[in-house]
C-alpha positions, -999 to 999 in steps of 0.1 A, spaced: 127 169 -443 114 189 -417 116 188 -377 89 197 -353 101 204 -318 70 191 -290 78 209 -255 58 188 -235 36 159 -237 6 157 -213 9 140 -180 50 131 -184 69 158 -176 89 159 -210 112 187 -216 113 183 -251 109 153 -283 120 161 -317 100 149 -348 111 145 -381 88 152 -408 96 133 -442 79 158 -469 84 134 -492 64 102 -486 45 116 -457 61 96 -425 77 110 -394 97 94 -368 103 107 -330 138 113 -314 124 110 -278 162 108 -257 150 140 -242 119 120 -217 125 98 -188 129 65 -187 96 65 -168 76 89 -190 50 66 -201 51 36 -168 59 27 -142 64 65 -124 48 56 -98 66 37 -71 34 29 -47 13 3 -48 -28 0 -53 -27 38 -49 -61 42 -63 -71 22 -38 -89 -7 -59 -79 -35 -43 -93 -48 -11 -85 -86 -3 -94 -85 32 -124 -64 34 -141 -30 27 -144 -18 60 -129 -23 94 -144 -8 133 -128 -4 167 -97 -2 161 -70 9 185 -42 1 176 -20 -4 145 -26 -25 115 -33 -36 81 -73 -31 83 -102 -47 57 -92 -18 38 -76 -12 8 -39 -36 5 -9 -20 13 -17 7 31 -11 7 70 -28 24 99 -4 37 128 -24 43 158 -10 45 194 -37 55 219 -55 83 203 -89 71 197 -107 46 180 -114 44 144 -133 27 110 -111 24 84 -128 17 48 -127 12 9 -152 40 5 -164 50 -29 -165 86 -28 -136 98 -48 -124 124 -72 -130 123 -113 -112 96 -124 -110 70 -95 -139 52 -80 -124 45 -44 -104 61 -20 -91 51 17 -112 68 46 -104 73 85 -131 77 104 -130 91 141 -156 70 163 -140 73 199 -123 111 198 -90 121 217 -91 155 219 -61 161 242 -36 136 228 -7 122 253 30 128 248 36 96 227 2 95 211 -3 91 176 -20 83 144 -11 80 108 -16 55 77 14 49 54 29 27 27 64 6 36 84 6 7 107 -23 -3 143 -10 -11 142 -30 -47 113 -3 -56 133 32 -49 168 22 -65 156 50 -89 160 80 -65 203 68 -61 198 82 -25 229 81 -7 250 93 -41 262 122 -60 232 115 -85 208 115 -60 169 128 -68 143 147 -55 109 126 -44 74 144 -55 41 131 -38 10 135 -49 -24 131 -37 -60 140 -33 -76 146 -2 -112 153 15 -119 162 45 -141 178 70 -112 189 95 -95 222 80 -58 227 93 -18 217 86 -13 178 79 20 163 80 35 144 47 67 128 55 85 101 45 111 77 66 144 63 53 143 30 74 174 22 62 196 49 75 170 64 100 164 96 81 137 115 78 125 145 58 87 164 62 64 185 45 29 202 51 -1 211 31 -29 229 41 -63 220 39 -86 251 35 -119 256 56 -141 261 24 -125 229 10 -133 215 45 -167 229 46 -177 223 11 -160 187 14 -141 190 -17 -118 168 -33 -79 187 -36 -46 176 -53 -19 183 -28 18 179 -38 48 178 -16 81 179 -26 111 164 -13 151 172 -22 173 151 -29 197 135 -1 231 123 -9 238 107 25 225 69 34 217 45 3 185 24 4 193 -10 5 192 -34 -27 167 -56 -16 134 -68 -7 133 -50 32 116 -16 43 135 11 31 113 37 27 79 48 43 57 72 33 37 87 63 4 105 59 -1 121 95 -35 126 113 -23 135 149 7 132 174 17 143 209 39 164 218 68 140 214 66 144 178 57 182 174 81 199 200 106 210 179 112 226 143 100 207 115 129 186 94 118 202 60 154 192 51 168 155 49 184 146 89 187 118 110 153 114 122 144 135 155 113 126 168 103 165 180 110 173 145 87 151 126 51 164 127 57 200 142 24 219 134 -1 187 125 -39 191 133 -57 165 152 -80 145 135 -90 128 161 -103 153 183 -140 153 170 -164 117 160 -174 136 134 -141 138 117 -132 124 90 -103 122 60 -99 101 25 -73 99 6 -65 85 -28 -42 90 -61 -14 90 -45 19 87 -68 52 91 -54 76 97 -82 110 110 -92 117 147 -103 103 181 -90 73 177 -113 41 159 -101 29 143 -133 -8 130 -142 -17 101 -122 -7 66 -137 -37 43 -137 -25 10 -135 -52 -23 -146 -70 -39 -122 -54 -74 -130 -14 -55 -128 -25 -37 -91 -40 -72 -83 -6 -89 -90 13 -63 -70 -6 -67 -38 0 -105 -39 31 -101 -36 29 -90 -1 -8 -104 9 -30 -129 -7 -59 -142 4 -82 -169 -13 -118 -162 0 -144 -195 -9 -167 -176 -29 -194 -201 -31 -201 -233 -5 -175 -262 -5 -148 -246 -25 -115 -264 -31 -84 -243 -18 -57 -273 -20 -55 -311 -30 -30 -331 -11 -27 -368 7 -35 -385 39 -1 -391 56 -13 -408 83 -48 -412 103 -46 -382 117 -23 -357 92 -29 -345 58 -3 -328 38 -14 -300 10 8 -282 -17 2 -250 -27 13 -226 -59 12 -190 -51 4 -168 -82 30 -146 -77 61 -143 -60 59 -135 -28 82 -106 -13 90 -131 14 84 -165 27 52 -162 42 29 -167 70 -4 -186 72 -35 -178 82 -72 -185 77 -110 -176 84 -143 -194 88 -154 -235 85 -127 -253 68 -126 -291 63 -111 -325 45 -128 -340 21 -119 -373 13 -129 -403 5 -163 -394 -2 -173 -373 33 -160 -348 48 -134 -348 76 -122 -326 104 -94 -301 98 -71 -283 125 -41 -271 137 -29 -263 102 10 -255 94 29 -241 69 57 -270 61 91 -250 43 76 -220 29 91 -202 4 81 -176 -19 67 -198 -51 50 -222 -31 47 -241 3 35 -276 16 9 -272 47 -1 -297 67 -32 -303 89 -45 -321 113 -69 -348 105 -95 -378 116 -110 -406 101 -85 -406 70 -72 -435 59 -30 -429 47 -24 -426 9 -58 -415 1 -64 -381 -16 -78 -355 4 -89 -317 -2 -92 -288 17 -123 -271 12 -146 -244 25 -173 -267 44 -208 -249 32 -195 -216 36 -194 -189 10 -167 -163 31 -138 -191 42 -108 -180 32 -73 -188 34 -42 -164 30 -6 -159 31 10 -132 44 44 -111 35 42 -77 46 65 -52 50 
C-alpha cells in the first residue's frame, strides 16, 4: 500500500486529500476529511449569478428609481435621484459565461445631492448564510468575487449589509484606466472578516445584502470607510466611490459573482440552467403565453359574473405571494371566449393559491380557462421577493 498526498484540487480550495494506492490489485481509495463540506457544490450562496436567467425581460429604460428591472432575476437596482438608467441582460461577458448584468447611464448626474445614490445588489434570505455562524465564536470570513467591465476607471464600493443586526462591513477595488480604456473584462475579489457579534436570523427574511456601488452623496462618503464589521454608519459606507453616473456614456457589467465562505476565492460554480431556473422561482415566477390563446389555469364559473382558478406553483415559493399580470387575458368557456377582470389572489400560500376573476356571460358550474386572448407576450406572475 502506498499513499499519495494531493495539496490542492482545482477550483476548491483544498488543503490537502490523501490517496491510498493498493499495489496489489491496482485500486485506490481517497481520504478527503481534509476539504469542505462545500468543495464540490453549493459554495456559492447567490443566486443566477451568471446572470442566465431573465423572466421579466432583457432590457429595461428610464428608470429612476429603484427596482427589480427586465433584467436578470434577483438582482436589484437602488437608485435615488441620480440619473436615469437601462438596465439589461447583455451578452458581452467574460470566457466562460455568455451574459452579464449592465448599467447604463442615459440621463447623467454629475454633481450628486447629499442623499443621492445608486447601486444594484442581491437580498439574501437568512436560511442561505447559516454557513458563515455570524454572530458566534465560530464565525467566518465572506469572500466575493466578481468580474467587471467598464468604461469609468476609479474606486467602486463592495459592501455587504447585515439587515438583521444593522451591520455593515465595506471594501474597494479599483478599476484601472487601461482596463477602462481597453474595456476589459477583470476578476475582482474582496474579502470580508469574520464578525462574532449579531446572528442572521434562521429563516426565510433579508438578512444579508450584498451591495455593488455606482455613486452616492455625500451622506454616504463623509466619513472613514467601515473596512471592519460596525453598526452601520451611513458616512462610512461608500467613502471613496466614483460616480458612474456622471457621464451618458458610462457604463458597467457585472457577472460571476460568487460569494462564499473562507479567505479563498475559488473557481466559479456554474450551476444548470434548469437548477438556477428553480432558484429564481422561488422568489419570482412569471408564465409568459408564448404562443396565441395559451391556457395559464382551468377553474369554474361560480356565479354569472366570478370564476374561481387553482393554481400549482413549481416550486416553493419563499413567501406567499403577490399577483400580477401583463397583456389580453380572457375566459374561455363554454365554447367563446369571455371577459376577465379584476383578478384576485384567494389564500395564497407558497405551494399553491386559488384566484379569482371577474367574469360575464358565464353560466355557474361550467368550466372555464384562463387564457392569453391571441396574444403571444401575456403573462401572468407571482411574486415573493425579498
Amino acid at each position: 500500500m502506498s499513499e499519495i498526498k494531493v495539496n490542492s484540487i482545482k477550483g476548491v480550495g483544498a488543503s490537502a486529500a490523501a490517496i491510498t494506492v493498493n499495489n496489489s490489485d491496482g485500486t485506490c481509495t481517497a481520504n478527503l476529511t481534509s476539504i469542505s463540506g462545500d468543495a464540490f457544490g453549493s459554495r456559492n450562496v447567490l443566486i443566477n449569478s451568471a446572470m442566465q436567467i431573465s423572466q421579466r425581460g432583457t432590457s429595461d429604460s428610464g428608470i429612476t428609481s429603484s427596482e427589480y428591472p427586465d433584467a436578470p432575476d434577483r438582482w436589484r437596482f437602488g437608485l435615488s435621484g441620480q440619473g436615469t438608467w437601462t438596465i439589461s441582460q447583455d451578452t458581452s461577458a467574460p470566457a466562460g459565461f455568455a451574459n452579464s448584468w449592465k448599467a447604463q447611464c442615459t440621463t447623467a448626474d454629475a454633481s450628486p445631492s447629499t442623499t443621492d445614490l445608486v447601486y444594484m445588489h442581491q437580498k439574501i434570505e437568512g436560511y442561505n448564510v447559516q454557513k458563515f455562524a455570524k454572530g458566534t465564536v465560530s464565525a467566518k470570513t465572506f469572500t466575493v468575487s466578481f468580474y467587471v467591465k467598464t468604461n469609468k476607471a476609479g474606486t467602486y464600493i463592495c459592501e455587504l449589509w447585515d439587515r438583521d443586526n444593522d451591520r455593515a462591513v465595506s471594501q474597494t477595488y479599483t478599476v484601472s484606466s487601461s482596463n477602462a480604456s481597453s474595456a476589459n473584462w477583470v476578476r475582482y475579489t474582496c474579502n470580508f472578516p469574520a464578525d462574532t457579534t449579531g446572528a442572521f436570523g434562521n429563516d426565510n427574511g433579508n438578512s444579508l445584502e450584498l451591495n455593488f456601488w455606482l455613486g452616492a452623496g455625500s451622506q454616504f462618503t463623509s466619513g472613514t470607510l467601515a473596512t471592519a464589521w460596525a453598526s452601520r454608519t451611513q458616512a462610512n459606507r461608500v467613502v471613496g466611490q466614483v460616480n458612474l453616473a456622471d457621464n451618458t456614456s458610462n457604463y458597467w457589467q457585472i457577472t460571476g459573482v460568487q460569494l462564499e465562505v473562507g479567505s479563498v476565492a475559488t473557481d466559479f460554480e456554474h450551476r444548470s440552467f434548469g437548477q438556477e431556473l428553480a432558484l429564481c422561482k422561488r422568489y419570482y415566477n412569471r408564465f409568459t403565453a408564448g404562443s396565441i390563446y395559451t391556457r395559464f389555469a382551468s377553474g369554474q364559473v361560480q356565479s354569472s359574473d366570478q370564476a374561481e382558478f387553482m393554481f400549482q406553483h413549481p416550486v416553493t415559493m419563499r413567501a406567499a405571494p403577490t399577483f400580477g399580470s401583463g397583456g389580453a387575458l380572457v375566459g374561455w368557456s363554454e365554447n367563446s371566449l369571455k371577459t376577465i377582470s379584476s383578478i384576485a389572489l384567494n389564500d395564497p400560500n407558497v405551494n399553491n393559491c386559488t384566484f379569482t376573476a371577474t367574469t360575464s356571460g358565464c353560466t355557474r358550474g361550467t368550466a372555464i380557462d384562463f387564457i392569453a386572448n391571441n396574444s403571444a407576450t401575456a403573462y401572468i406572475e407571482f411574486i415573493s421577493e425579498l
